[in-house]
N, C-alpha and C positions, 0 to 999 in steps of 0.2 A: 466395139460399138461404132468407132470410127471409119471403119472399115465395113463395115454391113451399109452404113448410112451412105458412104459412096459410091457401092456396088448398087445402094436400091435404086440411089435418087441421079446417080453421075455425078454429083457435087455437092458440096456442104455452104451454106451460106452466112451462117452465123452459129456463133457458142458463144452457151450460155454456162458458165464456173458458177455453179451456185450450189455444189453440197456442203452442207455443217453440221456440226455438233455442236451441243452445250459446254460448257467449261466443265475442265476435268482437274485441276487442281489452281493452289492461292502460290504454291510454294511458300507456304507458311508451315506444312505440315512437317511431324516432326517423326516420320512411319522411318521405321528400321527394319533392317533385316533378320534371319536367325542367328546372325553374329552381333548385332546390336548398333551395326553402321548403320548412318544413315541412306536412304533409298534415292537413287535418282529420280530425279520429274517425271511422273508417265507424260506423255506427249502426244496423248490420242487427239486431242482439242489440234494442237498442231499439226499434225500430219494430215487429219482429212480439212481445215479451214485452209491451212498454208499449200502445205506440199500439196495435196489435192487437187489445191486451186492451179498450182503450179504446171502440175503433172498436165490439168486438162486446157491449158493455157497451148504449151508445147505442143499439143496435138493439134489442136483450133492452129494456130497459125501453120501445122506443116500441109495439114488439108487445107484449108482456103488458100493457102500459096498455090494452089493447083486450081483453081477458081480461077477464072480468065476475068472476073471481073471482081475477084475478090471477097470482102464480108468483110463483117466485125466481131468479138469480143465482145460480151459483157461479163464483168464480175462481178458477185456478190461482197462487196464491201457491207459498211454497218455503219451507224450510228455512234459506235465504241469504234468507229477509223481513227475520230478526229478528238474523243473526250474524254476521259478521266472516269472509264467503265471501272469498276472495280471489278471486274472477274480476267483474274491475270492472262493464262495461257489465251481466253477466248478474245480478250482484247489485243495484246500483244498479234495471235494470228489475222485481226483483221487493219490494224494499223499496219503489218506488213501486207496487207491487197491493197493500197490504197498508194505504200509505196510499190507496189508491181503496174499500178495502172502508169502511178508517174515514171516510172524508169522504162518503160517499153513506149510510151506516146512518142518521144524521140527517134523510137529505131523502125517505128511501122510506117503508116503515111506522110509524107509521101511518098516515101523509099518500098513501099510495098504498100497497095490496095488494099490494107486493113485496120480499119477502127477499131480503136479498144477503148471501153467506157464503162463505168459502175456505178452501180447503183448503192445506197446507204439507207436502207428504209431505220423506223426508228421501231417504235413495241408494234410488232403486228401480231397477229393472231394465227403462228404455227406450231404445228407439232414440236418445233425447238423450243417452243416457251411455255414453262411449266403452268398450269389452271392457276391455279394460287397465284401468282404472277397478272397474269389477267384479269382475276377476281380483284386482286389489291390496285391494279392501274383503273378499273371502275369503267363502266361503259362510255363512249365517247372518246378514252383517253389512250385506244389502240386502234389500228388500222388492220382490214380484212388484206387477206393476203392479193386480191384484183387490183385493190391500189398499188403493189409493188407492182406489181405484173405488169401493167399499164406502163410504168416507166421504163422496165426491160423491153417492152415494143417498139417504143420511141426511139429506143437509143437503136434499135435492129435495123428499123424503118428508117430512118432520117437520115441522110446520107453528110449532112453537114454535122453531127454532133459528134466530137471526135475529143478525147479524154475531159470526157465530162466527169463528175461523182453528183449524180441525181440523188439529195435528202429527200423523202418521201415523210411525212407526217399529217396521220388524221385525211390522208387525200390533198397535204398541200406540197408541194413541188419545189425546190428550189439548186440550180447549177451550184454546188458550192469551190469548184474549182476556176472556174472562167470567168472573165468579165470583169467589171468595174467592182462587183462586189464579192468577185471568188478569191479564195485563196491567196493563191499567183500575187494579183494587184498587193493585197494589203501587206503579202510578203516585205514586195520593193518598199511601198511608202513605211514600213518601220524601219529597214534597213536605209531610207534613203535614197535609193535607186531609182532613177527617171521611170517612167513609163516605157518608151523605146528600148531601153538599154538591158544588158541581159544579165545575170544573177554570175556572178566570178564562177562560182562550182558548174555553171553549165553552158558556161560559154565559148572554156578548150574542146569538150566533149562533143560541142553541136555543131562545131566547126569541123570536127575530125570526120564525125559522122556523112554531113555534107558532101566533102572530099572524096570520101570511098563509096557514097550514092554516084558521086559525079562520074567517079573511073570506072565504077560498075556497070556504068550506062555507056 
């Protein structure tokens, strides 16, 4: 697909990581074999929310590396990034998109012309969520899937929004990584740490980083 898309157009501008699945097990389950072992995790929830995401990550940054003027990323993160979902495998896959946006923000702009950002809408109304689900959250208390979409435009369009995680709820909007009130900030002020000053675990790394942007140049 990657390769069709830049034979059609000459170049790719932005990707968007947003296939998923439902949760496909609790690892509570206690299924055995015909020997009467127990079964390892199927991993289907993982492999298309994670590795998927992964896979079309890899490709997004090898084509827009050939972009003279670059693009961005967006991934499909969740609502289950940041909370205490109870549906194991599907939470788990999207608490790790959430750390793939933070462990790549470091290595793309501005060492490379590429933004990567994600969105975390909360209950919208798609095919991944079952009627009964929807039925039970009661009108008003889900969002139509234009409202995500709306926020993946922005993050494409805007050239200043660079590892955001855009919540989306009911049509309302909020950065929950950047700023005064994202993440980041309230990190430092439990641990104590200034506002200027940088986080121990990523302050050898960003400095090494830096270095081999500087010699590469």
């Amino acid at each position: 697909m990657f390769k069709a898309a830049q034979e059609m157009y000459g170049k790719i501008d932005h990707v968007f990581a947003n296939a998923g699945i439902q949760p496909t097990i609790s690892l509570l389950e206690d299924d055995t074999d015909e020997n009467g072992d127990l079964m390892p995790p199927k991993l289907n929830t993982i492999n298309v929310n994670l590795l998927g995401c992964m896979y079309t990550v890899k490709l997004g940054i090898h084509y827009l590396k050939k972009n003279p003027k670059g693009g961005s990323v967006v991934l499909t993160a969740s609502g289950s990034s940041f909370t205490r979902f109870p549906a194991t495998d599907y939470t788990t896959a999207k608490h790790a998109v959430l750390g793939l946006l933070r462990a790549l923000h470091p290595l793309l702009s501005p060492h490379l012309p590429i933004r990567i950002n994600a969105i975390a809408p909360s209950w919208t109304d798609t095919g991944i969520v079952p009627r009964e689900v929807i039925a039970a959250l009661g009108e008003g208390n889900y969002q139509s899937p234009d409202v995500v979409a709306r926020s993946v435009v922005v993050l494409m369009a805007d050239s200043r929004r660079y590892g955001e995680l855009i919540y989306s709820d009911v049509g309302k909007f909020m950065d929950l990584e950047n700023g005064e009130k994202g993440y980041h900030a309230f990190t430092k002020k439990m641990l104590g740490i200034a506002e200027e000053e940088e986080l121990k675990e990523t302050s050898v790394l960003g400095r090494l980083i830096d270095v081999k942007g500087e010699m590469s140049n």
